[in-house]
LOLUMSE-108507 format. One record per residue (C-alpha): residue in one letter; chain; x, y, z. Coordinates in steps of 0.25 Angstrom, whole numbers. Example, Ala and Ser with C-alpha at 12.3 -4.5 7.8 and 13.67 -1.06 7.14 Angstrom:
<rs>
R  residu  chaine     xx     yy     zz
R       A       A     49    -18     31
R       S       A     55     -4     29
</rs>
This chain:
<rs>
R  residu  chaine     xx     yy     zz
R       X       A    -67    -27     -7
R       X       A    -61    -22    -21
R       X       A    -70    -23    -32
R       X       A    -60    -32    -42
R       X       A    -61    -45    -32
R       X       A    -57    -55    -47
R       X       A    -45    -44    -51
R       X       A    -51    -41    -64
R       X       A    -41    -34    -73
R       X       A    -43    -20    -73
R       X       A    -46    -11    -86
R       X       A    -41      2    -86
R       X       A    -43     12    -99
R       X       A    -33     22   -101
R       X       A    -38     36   -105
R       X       A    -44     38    -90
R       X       A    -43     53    -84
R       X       A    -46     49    -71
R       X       A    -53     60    -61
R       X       A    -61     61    -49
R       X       A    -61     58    -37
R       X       A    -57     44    -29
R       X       A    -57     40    -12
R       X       A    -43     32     -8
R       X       A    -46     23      3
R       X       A    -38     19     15
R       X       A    -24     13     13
R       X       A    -22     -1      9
R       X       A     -5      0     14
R       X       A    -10      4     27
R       X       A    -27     -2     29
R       X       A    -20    -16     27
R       X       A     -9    -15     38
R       X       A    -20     -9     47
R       X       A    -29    -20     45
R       X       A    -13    -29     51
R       X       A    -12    -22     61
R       X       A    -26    -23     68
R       X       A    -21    -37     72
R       X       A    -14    -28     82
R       X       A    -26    -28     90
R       X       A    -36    -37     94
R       X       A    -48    -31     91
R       X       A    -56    -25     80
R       X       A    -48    -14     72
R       X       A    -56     -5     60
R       X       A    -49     -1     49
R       X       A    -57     11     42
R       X       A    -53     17     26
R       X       A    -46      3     22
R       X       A    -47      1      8
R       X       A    -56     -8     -1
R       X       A    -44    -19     -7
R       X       A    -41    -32     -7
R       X       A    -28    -31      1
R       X       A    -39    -27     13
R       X       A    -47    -40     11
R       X       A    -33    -47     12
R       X       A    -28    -42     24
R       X       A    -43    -45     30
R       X       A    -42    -59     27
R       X       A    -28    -60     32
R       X       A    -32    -54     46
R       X       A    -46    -62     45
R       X       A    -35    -75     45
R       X       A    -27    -68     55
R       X       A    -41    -71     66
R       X       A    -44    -55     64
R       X       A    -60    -53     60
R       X       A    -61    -42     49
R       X       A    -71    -35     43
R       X       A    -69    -27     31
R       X       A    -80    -17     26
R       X       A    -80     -7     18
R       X       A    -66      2     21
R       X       A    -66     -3     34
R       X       A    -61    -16     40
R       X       A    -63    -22     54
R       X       A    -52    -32     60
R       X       A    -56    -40     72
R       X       A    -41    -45     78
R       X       A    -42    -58     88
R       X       A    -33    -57     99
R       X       A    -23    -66     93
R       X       A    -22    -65     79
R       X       A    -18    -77     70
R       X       A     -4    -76     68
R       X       A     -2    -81     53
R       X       A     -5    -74     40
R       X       A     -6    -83     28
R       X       A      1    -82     15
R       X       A    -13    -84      6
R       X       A    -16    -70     11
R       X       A     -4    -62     14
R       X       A      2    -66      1
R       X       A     -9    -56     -6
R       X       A     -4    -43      0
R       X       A      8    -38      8
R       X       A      3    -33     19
R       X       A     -2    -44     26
R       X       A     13    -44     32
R       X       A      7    -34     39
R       X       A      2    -42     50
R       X       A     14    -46     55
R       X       A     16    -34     64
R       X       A      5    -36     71
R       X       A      4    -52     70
R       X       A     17    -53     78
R       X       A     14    -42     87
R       X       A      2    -47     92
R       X       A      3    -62     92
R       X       A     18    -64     92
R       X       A     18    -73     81
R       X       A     15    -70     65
R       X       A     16    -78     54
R       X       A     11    -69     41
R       X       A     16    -76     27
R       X       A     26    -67     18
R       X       A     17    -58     10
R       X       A     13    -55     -4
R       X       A      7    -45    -12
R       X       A     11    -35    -22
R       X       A     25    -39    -30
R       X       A     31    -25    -28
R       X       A     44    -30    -22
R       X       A     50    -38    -12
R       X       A     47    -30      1
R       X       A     52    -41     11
R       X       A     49    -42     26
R       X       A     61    -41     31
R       X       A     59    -27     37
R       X       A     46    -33     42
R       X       A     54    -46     48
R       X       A     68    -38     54
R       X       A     58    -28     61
R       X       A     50    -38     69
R       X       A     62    -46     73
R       X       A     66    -33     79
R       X       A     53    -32     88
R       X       A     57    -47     92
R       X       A     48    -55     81
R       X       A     54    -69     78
R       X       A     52    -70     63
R       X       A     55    -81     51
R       X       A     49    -82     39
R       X       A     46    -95     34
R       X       A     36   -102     26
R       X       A     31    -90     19
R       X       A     30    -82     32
R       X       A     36    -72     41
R       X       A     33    -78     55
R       X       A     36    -68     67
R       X       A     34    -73     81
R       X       A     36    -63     94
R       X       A     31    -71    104
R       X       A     35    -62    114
R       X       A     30    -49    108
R       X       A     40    -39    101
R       X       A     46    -28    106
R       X       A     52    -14    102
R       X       A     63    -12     93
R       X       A     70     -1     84
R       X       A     70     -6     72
R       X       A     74      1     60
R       X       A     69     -1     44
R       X       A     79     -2     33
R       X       A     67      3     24
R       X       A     55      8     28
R       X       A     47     -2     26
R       X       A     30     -1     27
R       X       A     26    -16     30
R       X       A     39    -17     40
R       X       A     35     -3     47
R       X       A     21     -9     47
R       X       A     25    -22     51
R       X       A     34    -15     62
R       X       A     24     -6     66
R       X       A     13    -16     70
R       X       A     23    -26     78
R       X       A     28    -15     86
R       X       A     17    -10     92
R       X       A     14    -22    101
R       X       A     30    -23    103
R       X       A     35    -21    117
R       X       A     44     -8    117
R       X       A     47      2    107
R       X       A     48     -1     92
R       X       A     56     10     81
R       X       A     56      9     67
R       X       A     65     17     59
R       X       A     64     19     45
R       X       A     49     15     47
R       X       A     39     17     35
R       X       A     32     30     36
R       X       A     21     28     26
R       X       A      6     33     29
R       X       A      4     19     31
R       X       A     11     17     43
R       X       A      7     29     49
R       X       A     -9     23     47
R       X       A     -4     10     54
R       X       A      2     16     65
R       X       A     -9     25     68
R       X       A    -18     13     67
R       X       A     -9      6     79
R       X       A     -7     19     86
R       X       A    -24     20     84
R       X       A    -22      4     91
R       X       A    -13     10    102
R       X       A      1      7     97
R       X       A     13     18     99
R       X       A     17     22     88
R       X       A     25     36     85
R       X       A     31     40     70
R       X       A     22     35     60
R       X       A     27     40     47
R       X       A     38     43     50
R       X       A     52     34     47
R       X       A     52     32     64
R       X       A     40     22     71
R       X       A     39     21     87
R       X       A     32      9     92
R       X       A     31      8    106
R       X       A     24     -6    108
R       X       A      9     -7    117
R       X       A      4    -20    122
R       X       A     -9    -19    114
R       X       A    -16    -12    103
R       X       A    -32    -11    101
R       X       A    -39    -12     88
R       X       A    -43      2     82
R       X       A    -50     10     70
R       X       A    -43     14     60
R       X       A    -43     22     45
R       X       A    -34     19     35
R       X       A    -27     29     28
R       X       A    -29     33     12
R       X       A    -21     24      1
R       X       A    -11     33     -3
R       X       A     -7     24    -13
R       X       A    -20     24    -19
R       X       A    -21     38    -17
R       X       A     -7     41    -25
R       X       A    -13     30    -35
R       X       A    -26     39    -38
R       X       A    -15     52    -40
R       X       A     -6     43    -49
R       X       A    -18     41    -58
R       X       A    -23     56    -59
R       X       A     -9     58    -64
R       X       A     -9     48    -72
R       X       A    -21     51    -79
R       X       A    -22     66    -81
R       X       A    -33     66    -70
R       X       A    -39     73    -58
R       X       A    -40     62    -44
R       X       A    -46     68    -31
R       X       A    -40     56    -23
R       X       A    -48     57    -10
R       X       A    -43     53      3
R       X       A    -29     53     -2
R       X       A    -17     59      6
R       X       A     -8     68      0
R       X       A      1     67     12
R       X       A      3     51      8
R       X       A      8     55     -6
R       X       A     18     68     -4
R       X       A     26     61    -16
R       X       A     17     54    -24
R       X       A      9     68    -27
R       X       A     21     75    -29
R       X       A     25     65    -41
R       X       A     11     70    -46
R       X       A     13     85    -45
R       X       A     26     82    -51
R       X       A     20     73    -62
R       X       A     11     86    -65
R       X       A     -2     84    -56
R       X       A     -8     93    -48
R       X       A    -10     86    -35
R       X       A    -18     92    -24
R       X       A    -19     86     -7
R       X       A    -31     91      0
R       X       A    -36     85     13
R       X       A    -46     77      6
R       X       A    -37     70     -5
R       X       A    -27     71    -16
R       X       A    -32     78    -31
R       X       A    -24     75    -41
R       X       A    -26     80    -55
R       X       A    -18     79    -68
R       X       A    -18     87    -81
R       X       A     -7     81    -88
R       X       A      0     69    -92
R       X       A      9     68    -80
R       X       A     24     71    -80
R       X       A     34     60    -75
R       X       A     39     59    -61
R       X       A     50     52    -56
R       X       A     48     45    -41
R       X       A     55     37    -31
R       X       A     47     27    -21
R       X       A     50     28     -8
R       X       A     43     25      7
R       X       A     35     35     11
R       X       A     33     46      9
R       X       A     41     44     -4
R       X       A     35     40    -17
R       X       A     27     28    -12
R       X       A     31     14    -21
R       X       A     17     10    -22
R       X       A     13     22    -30
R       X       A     25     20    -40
R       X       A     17     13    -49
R       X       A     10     25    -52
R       X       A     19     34    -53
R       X       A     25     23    -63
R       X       A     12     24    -70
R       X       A     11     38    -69
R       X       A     27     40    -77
R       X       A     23     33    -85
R       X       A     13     41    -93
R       X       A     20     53    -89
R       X       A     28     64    -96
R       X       A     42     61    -95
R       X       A     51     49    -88
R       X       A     52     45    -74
R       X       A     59     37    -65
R       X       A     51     29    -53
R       X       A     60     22    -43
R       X       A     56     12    -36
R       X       A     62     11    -20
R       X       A     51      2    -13
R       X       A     46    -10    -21
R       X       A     55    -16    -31
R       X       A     44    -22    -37
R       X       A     36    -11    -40
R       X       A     41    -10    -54
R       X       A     33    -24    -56
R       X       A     22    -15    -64
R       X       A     32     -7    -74
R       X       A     30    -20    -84
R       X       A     15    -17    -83
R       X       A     17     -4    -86
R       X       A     26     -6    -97
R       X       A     15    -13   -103
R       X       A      5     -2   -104
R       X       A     16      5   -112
R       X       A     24     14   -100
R       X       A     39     14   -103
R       X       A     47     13    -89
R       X       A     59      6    -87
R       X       A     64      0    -73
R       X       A     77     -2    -67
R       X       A     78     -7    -54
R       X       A     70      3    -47
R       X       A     69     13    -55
R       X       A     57     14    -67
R       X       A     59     24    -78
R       X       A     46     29    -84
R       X       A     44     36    -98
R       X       A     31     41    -97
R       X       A     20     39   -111
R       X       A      8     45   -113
R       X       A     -1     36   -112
R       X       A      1     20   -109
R       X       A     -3      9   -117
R       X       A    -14      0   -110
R       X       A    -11    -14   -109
R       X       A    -15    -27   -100
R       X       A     -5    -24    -87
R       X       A     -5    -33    -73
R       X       A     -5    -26    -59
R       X       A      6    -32    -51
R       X       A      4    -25    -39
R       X       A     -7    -15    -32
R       X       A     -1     -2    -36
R       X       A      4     -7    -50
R       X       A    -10    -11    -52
R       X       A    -16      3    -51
R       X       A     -4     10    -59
R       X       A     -6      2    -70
R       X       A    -22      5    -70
R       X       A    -18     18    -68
R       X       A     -8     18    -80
R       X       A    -20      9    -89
R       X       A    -27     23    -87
R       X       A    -17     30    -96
R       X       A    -14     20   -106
R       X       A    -19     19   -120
R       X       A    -32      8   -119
R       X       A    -36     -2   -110
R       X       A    -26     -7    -98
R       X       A    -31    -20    -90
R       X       A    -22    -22    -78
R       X       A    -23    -37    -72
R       X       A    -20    -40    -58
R       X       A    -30    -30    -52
R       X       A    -31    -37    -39
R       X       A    -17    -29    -34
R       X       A    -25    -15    -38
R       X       A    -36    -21    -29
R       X       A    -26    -22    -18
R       X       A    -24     -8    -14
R       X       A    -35      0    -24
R       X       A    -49      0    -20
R       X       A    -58      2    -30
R       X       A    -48      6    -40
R       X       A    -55      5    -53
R       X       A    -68      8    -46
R       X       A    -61     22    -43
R       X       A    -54     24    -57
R       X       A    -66     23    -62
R       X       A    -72     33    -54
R       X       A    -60     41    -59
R       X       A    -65     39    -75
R       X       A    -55     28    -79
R       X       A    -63     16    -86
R       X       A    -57      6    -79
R       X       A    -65    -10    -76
R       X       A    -62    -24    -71
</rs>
């Protein structure tokens, strides 16, 4: 599926104006949690616009273990569900990417039993399960976590609860969200997450004839049905990757069409560019950003949707630091998002951390240096800011940009930056 299969390094030459035009694909945070969820039904399930990455195949092979049959072609994957799926997902392969806890849900609801190892991926921060783990106690899962694994049994089926989220939480909502619907009774979750993601997957239950009502909003109401039934389904555009493409037209004085791309998704993120001094325009099609100047520096606060969201701060990190002026990012989501300011730091950008708290002096121009990705979105920013340095970046580690990027040098070079594995 991505074209970097060995995770050469990458080789980014600053001085690139990018423009044009590129095509976002379907989510990665949401096609991934979709591709779960078919085990909800027995049955074949279609899944259309998923993107081309190597988190997809991931989630393939896991569900493949799980007894599902699945077909991946193109932007569109077929999963087959037995009626009964295994039970147990290993650690070898949820170890590689987080949301493999995502067949949790819809493990115990459907067989009662689930025994999925505690999960890996990026090292942005702790992001514990225990969300995850007090919300299906409340729908009557027996859970211990042992060995390595979080094991939740409901042998006699879970039922309705009100259960209410200290933090709004994406993977618990999701998590929540797909247990309940085979639940007898009426689920609430309060202080749910209201991300465009969950509104996908719970119009992809709703689509499998779950009952659903206030998806997107901080209030869910589940009323649980007996069965659901396989269904087709299109993913929504990455907005991540879409805000990605806007960061870089900022960055470098450039002018992106971003096709497919959803304003609606990105309220704040765009208004930090108009206030860095883009012009930003929405049109049903997509998002054009252009940039005549170096940018000014913005200060920004993460925060669930539909605040800043945490996985575009290191752009906006990259961004300040090449603007005019200081800024300050805070940092309310990940703890460990800061991870990449060392690399930063290396290409010459002066920014300081405290706690959560990063304070930015923008430069010029960076100074290109050998730098390691530590994680999918540090990955791009720091291609992103090997664009504005001085000489030749190489960023190691590639395979986290392959992760949630299709074609990303492919497409930056359609753009007019000289970039090569």
């Amino acid at each position: 599926m991505p074209k970097n299969p060995d995770s050469l390094p990458l080789r980014v030459q600053g001085g690139a104006r990018l423009q044009g035009e590129v095509a976002v694909s379907g989510a990665k945070n949401s096609a991934l949690k979709l591709m779960a969820l078919s085990l909800l039904a027995t049955g074949t399930t279609e899944i259309s616009n998923v993107p081309e990455i190597l988190d997809v195949s991931i989630m393939a092979e896991l569900l493949t273990r799980l007894g599902c049959q699945v077909t991946v072609a193109g932007d569109c994957v077929s999963i087959t569900v037995p009626e009964r799926p295994d039970h147990r997902a290993d650690y070898d392969l949820v170890r590689k990417m987080r949301a493999s806890i995502n067949v949790l849900g819809p493990l115990v609801a459907r067989c009662g039993e689930a025994e999925v190892a505690l999960p890996g991926g990026d090292a942005i921060g702790s992001r514990g399960l225990d969300f995850h783990v007090a919300g299906l106690e409340q729908l009557g899962a027996e859970i211990v976590v042992e060995h390595g694994f979080v094991i939740a049994r409901a042998p006699e089926g879970l039922r309705g609860a009100d259960i209410f989220l200290d933090f709004p939480s994406v993977g618990a909502t999701e998590n929540l969200l797909t247990a309940a619907v085979l639940a007898k009774g009426t689920t609430r979750i309060d202080n749910a997450a209201r991300e465009p993601e969950i509104v996908d997957i719970a119009n992809m239950l709703i689509g499998m004839g779950a009952e659903i009502e206030g998806a997107g909003t901080p209030t869910l109401t589940i009323h649980g049905v007996p069965s659901l039934n396989p269904t087709k389904h299109r993913t929504i555009p990455d907005r991540v990757v879409s805000g990605t493409w806007a960061f870089a037209a900022a960055m470098t004085q450039g002018d992106i069409f971003i096709r497919n791309a959803r304003a609606e998704y990105l309220e704040i993120p765009l208004e930090k560019l108009v206030e860095s001094g883009c012009i930003v325009t929405a049109t049903d099609e997509g998002i054009h950003v252009v940039s005549k100047g170096r940018p000014k520096a913005v200060d920004v606060s993460t925060l669930p949707f539909p605040g800043f969201p945490t996985d575009l701060q290191p752009m906006i990190i990259a961004l300040n630091s090449i603007a005019d002026g200081h800024a300050v990012v805070t940092e309310n989501v990940f703890e460990g998002r800061f991870m990449f300011v060392n690399e930063m730091i290396r290409l010459g950008a002066d920014i300081k951390t405290d706690g959560h708290h990063a304070s930015i002096r923008g430069r010029e121009i960076l100074s290109a240096a050998p730098v390691t990705a530590t994680d999918i979105r540090a990955g791009a920013a720091l291609v992103l800011a090997g664009l504005v340095s001085d000489g030749e970046t190489i960023v190691e580690d590639t395979f986290h940009i392959d992760r949630g990027y299709p074609g990303f040098a492919e497409q930056l070079r359609s753009l007019g930056a000289d970039v090569r594995y």
